[in-house]
C-alpha positions in Angstrom: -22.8 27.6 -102.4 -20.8 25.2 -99.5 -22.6 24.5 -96.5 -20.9 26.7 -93.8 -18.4 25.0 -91.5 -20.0 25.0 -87.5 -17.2 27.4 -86.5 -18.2 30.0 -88.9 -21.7 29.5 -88.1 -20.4 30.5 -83.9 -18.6 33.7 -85.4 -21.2 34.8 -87.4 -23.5 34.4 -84.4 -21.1 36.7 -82.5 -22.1 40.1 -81.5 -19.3 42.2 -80.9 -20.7 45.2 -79.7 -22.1 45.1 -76.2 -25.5 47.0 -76.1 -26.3 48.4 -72.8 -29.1 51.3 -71.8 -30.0 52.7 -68.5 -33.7 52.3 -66.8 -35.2 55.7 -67.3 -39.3 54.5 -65.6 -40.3 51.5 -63.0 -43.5 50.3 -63.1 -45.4 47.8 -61.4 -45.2 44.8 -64.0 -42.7 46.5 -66.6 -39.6 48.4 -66.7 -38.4 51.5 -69.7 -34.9 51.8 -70.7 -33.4 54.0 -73.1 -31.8 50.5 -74.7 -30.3 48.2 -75.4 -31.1 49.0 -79.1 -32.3 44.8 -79.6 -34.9 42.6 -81.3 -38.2 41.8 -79.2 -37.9 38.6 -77.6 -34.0 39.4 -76.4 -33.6 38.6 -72.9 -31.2 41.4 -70.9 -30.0 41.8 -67.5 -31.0 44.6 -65.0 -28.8 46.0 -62.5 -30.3 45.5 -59.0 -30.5 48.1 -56.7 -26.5 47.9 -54.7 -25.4 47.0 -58.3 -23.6 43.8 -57.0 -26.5 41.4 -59.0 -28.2 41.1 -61.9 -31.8 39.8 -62.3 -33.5 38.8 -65.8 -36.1 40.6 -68.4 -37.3 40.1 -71.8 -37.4 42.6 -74.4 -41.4 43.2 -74.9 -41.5 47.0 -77.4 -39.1 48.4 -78.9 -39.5 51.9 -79.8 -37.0 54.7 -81.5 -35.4 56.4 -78.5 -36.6 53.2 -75.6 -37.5 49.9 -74.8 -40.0 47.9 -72.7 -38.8 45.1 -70.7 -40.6 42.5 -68.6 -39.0 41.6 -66.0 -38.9 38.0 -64.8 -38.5 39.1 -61.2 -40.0 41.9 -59.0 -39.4 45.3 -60.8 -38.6 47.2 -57.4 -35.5 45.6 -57.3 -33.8 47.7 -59.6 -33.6 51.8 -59.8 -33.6 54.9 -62.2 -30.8 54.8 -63.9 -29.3 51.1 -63.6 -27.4 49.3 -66.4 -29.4 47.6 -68.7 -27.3 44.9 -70.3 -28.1 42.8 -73.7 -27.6 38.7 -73.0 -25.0 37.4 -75.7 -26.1 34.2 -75.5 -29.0 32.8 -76.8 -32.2 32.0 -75.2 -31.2 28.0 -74.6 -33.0 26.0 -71.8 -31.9 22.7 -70.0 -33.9 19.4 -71.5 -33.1 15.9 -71.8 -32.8 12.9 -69.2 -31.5 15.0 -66.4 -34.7 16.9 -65.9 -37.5 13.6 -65.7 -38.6 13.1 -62.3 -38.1 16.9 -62.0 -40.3 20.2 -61.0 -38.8 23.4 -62.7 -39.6 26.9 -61.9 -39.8 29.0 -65.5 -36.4 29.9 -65.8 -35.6 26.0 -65.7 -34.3 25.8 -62.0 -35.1 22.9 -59.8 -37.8 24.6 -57.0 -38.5 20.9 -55.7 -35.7 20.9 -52.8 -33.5 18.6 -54.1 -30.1 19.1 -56.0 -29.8 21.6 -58.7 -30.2 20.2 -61.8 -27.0 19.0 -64.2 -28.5 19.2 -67.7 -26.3 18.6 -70.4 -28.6 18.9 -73.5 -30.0 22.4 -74.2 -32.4 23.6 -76.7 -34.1 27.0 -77.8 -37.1 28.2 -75.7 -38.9 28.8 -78.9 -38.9 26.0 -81.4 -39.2 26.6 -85.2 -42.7 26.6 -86.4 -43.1 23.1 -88.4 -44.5 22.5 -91.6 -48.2 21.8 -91.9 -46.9 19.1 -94.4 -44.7 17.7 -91.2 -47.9 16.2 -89.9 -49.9 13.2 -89.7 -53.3 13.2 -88.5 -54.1 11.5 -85.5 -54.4 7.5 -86.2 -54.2 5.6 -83.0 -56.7 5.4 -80.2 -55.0 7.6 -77.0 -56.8 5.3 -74.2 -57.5 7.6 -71.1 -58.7 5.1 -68.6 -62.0 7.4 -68.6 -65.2 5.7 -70.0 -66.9 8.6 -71.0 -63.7 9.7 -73.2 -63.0 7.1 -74.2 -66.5 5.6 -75.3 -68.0 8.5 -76.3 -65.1 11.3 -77.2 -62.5 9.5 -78.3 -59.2 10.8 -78.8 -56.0 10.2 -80.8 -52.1 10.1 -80.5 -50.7 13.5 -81.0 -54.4 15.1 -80.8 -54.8 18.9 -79.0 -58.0 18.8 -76.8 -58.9 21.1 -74.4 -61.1 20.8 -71.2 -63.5 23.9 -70.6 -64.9 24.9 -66.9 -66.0 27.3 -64.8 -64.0 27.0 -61.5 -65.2 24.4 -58.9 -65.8 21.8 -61.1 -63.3 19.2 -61.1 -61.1 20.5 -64.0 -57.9 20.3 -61.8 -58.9 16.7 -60.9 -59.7 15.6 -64.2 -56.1 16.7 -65.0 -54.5 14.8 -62.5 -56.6 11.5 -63.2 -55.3 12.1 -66.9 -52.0 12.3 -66.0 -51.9 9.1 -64.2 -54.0 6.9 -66.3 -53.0 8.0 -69.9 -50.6 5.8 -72.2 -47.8 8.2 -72.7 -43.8 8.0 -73.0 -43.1 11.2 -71.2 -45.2 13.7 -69.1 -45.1 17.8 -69.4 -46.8 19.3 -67.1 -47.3 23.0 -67.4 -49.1 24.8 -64.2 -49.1 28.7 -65.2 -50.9 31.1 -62.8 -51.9 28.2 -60.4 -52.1 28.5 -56.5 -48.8 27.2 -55.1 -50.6 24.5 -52.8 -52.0 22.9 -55.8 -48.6 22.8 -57.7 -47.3 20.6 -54.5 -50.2 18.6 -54.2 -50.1 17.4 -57.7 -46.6 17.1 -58.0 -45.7 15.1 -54.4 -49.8 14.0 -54.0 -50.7 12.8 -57.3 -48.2 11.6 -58.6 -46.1 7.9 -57.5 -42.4 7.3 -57.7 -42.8 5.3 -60.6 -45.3 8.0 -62.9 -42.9 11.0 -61.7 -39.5 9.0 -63.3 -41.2 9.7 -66.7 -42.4 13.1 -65.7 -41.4 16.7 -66.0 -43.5 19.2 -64.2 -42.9 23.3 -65.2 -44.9 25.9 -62.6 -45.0 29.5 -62.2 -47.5 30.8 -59.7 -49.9 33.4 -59.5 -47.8 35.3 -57.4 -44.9 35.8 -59.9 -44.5 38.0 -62.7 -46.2 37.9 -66.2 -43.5 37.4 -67.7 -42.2 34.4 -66.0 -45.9 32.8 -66.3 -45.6 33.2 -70.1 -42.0 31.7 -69.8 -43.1 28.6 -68.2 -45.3 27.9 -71.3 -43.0 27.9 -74.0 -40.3 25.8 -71.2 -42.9 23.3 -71.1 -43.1 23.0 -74.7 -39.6 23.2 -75.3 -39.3 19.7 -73.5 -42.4 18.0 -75.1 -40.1 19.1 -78.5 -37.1 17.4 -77.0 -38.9 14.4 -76.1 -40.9 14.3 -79.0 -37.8 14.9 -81.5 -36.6 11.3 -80.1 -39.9 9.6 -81.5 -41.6 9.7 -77.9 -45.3 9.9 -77.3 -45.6 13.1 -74.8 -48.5 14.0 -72.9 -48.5 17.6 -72.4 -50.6 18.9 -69.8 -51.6 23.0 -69.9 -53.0 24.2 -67.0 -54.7 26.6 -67.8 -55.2 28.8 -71.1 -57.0 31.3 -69.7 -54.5 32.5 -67.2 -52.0 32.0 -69.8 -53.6 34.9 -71.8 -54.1 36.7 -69.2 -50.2 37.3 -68.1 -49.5 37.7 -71.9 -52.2 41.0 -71.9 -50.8 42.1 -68.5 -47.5 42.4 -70.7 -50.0 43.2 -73.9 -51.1 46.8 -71.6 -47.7 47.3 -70.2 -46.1 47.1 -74.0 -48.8 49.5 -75.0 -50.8 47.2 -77.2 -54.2 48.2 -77.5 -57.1 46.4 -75.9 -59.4 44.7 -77.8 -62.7 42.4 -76.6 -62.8 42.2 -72.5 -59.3 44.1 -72.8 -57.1 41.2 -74.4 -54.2 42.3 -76.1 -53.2 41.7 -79.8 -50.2 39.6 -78.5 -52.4 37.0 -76.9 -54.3 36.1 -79.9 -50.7 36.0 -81.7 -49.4 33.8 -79.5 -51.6 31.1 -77.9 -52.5 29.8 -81.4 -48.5 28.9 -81.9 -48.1 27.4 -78.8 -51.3 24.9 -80.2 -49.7 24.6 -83.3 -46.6 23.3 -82.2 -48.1 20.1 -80.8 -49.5 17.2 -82.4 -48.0 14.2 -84.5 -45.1 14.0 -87.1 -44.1 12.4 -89.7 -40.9 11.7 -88.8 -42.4 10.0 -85.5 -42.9 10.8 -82.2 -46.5 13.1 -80.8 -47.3 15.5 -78.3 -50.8 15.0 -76.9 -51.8 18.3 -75.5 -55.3 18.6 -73.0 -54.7 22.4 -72.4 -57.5 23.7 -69.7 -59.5 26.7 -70.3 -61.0 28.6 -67.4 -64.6 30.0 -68.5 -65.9 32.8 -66.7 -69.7 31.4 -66.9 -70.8 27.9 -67.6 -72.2 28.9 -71.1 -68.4 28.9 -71.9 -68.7 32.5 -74.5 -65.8 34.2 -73.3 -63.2 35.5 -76.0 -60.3 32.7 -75.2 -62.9 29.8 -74.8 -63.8 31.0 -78.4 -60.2 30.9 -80.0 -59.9 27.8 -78.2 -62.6 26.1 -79.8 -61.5 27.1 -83.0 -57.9 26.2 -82.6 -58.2 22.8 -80.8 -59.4 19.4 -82.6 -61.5 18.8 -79.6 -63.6 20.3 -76.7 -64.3 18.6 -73.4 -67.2 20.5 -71.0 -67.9 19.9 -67.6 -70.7 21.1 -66.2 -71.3 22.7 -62.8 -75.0 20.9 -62.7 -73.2 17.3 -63.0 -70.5 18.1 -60.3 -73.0 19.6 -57.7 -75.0 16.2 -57.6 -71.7 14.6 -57.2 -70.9 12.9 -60.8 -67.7 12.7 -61.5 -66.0 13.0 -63.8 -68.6 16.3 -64.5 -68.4 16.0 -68.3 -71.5 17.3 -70.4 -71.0 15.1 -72.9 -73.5 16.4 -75.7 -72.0 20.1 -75.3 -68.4 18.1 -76.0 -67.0 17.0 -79.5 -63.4 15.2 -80.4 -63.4 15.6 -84.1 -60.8 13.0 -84.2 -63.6 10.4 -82.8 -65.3 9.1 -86.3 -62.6 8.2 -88.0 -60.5 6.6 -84.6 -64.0 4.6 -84.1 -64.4 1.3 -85.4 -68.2 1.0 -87.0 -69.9 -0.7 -84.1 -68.3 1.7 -81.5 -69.9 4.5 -83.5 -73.1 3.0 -83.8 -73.0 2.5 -80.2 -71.9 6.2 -79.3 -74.1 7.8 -81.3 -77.3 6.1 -80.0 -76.2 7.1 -76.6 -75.4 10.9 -77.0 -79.3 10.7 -78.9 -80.2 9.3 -75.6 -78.8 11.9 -73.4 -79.9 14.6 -75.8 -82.9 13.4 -75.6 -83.3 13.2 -71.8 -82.1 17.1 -71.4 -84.3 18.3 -73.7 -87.5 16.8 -72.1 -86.3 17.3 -68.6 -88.3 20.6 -67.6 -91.7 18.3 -68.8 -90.3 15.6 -67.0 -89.7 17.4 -63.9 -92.9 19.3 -63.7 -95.3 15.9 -64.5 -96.0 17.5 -68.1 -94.7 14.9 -70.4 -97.4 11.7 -70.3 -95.5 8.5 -70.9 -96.3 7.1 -74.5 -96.5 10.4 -76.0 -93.3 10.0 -77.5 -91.6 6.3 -78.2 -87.6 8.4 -78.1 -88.5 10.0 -75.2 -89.6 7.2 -73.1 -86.5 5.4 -74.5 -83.9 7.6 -73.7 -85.5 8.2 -69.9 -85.5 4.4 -69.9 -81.8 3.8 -70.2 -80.8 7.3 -68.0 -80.1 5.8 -65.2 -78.1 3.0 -66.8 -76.3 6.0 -68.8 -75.2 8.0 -66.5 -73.5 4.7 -64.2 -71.5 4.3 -67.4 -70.2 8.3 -67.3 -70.0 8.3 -63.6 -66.6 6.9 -62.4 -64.0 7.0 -59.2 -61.2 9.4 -59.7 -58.5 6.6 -59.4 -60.6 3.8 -61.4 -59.2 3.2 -65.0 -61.3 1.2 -67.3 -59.6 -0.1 -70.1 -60.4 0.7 -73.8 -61.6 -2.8 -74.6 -63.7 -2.6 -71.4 -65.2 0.2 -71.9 -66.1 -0.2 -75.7 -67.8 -3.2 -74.0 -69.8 -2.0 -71.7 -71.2 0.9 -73.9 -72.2 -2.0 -76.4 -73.7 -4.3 -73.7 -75.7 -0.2 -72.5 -77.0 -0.5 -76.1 -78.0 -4.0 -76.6 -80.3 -3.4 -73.3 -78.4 -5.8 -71.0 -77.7 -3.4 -68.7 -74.0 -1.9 -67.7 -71.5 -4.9 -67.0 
């Protein structure tokens, strides 16, 4: 069977019918209609109340005789009874060269004061799923600038990693050092739920001229709607595809998870999904592992790095999305609350953290050297209630005395400014010259 020509492809794509409904119930995060009779996923436009403007929604349950939509705006702006209207188009968004040196709002709209935003290369919102034969494992050191990464938990090109905390701890600054200081082509950043005074300060504080040319940054607040947080997600992702499609390596930066999941069960409840553990919705558990999936490195070239945050509830990081997270992710960073109240930063508890890309991106001697100093720090926490009582005796154990030997010398290794980048070679250095006893260079 001939390949179809592109024209016939357009017709067939061609709806003819125009499906409308009218909004029968407003609610506080979610609107019924008694159609259009549509897929999920289909965005629509809703009447506003005057009838001279439309605002946006997304298609969230279908039922027999209505439909749920999520609106991307305030739901009080429309009324019983207005036109509901099915887009024709399809759900494209604006990527490409035009948008670098940009911050978006989830709809792809510049919201950073300056001109609106002339794209001329659009793409779907949601990308196919790709092959697990598509992929390469991880084979080239990603070099943070951050020693105790680096040295210890060392990451890979196109590896997903995420960076678990309780709030207060320095998650947001780790972030922003990450964004400055690691090797990458292009930046995605991808602020979802966050305060708005931290998307401007890491938009126009942290980042220079220079780093925001390469740089595209996607925020929706906490103060807008579920279904424009979600949005902002797969837009973030939908340039890290572009990018990556072009044999770029992207660092995308998810901040955070947690909120993430919690607009998609806020739509979850509204749809009428049932709850499930600490009331997430079957939909989040559905769709956070796709959006994982859809990073990482290709073999037709080109990687998306993703360091997605996770917000735990408690420092013993159990909740149900730290959990998927773990088990989704080819790496975990945890910072610890104990570590950033005596002032260490970056607060990362390195023997409750794992990259599982590490071994094999290690050369032998790097290893060596790693291993011998997570047995040290081990080694240290698990004596520390003897050792801060007066129990333990010095001699008693050889390890011990060892590991509380080099502590010090340890923890001036971990401990770095949050605009100093050591470089790989450096820091593989100094971590060797930690083990050989000759002290931290």
């Amino acid at each position: 069977m001939s390949a179809l020509h592109p024209m016939q492809r357009q017709l067939r794509a061609i709806d003819p019918v125009r499906r409308t409904g009218r909004v029968r119930k407003i609610m506080s995060s979610a609107i019924e209609a008694d159609g259009p009779n549509v897929p999920l996923g289909t965005l629509c436009n809703v009447e506003r109340r005057g009838g001279e403007a439309w605002f946006g929604a997304e298609v969230v349950h279908v039922d027999r005789e209505s439909v749920i939509l999520s609106p991307f705006e305030d739901s009080s702006a429309t009324f019983s009874g207005a036109l509901v209207r099915a887009s024709v188009r399809a759900d494209l968004v604006p990527v490409g060269p035009a948008l670098l040196g940009r911050a978006l709002d989830a709809l792809g709209r510049a919201c950073d004061g300056a001109a609106p935003i002339d794209a001329r290369d659009f793409a779907p919102l949601r990308d196919r799923m790709p092959s697990p034969l598509e992929r390469v494992s991880p084979n080239q050191v990603l070099e943070t600038g951050i020693r105790a990464i680096d040295g210890l938990l060392t990451l890979g090109i196109g590896q997903r990693v995420g960076i678990f905390a309780a709030s207060g701890v320095g998650k947001t600054s780790l972030v922003a050092q990450l964004s400055q200081q690691v090797d990458a082509d292009i930046v995605v950043i991808a602020l979802i739920g966050e305060r708005g005074r931290e998307v401007e300060a890491m938009w126009n504080g942290t980042f220079s001229d220079a780093a925001r040319s390469k740089a595209v940054l996607v925020a929706a607040t906490s103060d807008q709607s579920a279904a424009m947080r979600v949005r902002a997600a797969h837009l973030a992702l939908a340039q890290a595809h572009y990018w990556r499609a072009q044999g770029k390596k992207v660092l995308l930066l998810l901040d955070s998870v947690t909120r993430l999941a919690m607009a998609l069960r806020e739509i979850g409840l509204a749809a009428g999904e049932p709850p499930t553990v600490r009331a997430y919705t079957p939909n989040v558990f559905a769709t956070i592992p796709k959006l994982v999936e859809l990073c990482g490195a290709f073999k037709k070239g080109g990687a998306i790095t993703a360091i997605m945050t996770v917000l735990s509830e408690t420092d013993d990081v159990d909740d149900p999305v730290c959990e998927m997270m773990k088990s989704l992710l080819d790496g975990h960073i945890v910072l610890s609350r104990t570590l950033a109240e005596q002032g260490h930063f970056p607060a990362i508890d390195v023997c409750k953290s794992v990259s599982r890309q590490a071994w094999d991106l290690s050369g032998e001697v790097h290893r060596a050297d790693a291993l011998q100093t997570v047995e040290w720090l081990s080694l240290q926490q698990s004596a520390r209630t003897l050792l801060d009582t007066g129990l333990y005796v010095k001699g008693a154990n050889p390890k011990i005395d060892r590991a509380v030997e080099r502590h010090p010398e340890i923890l001036r290794f971990l401990k770095q400014g949050r605009e100093d980048r050591s470089s790989f070679t450096d820091t593989v250095s100094q971590l060797a010259a930690l083990n050989e006893g000759r002290g931290h260079a």
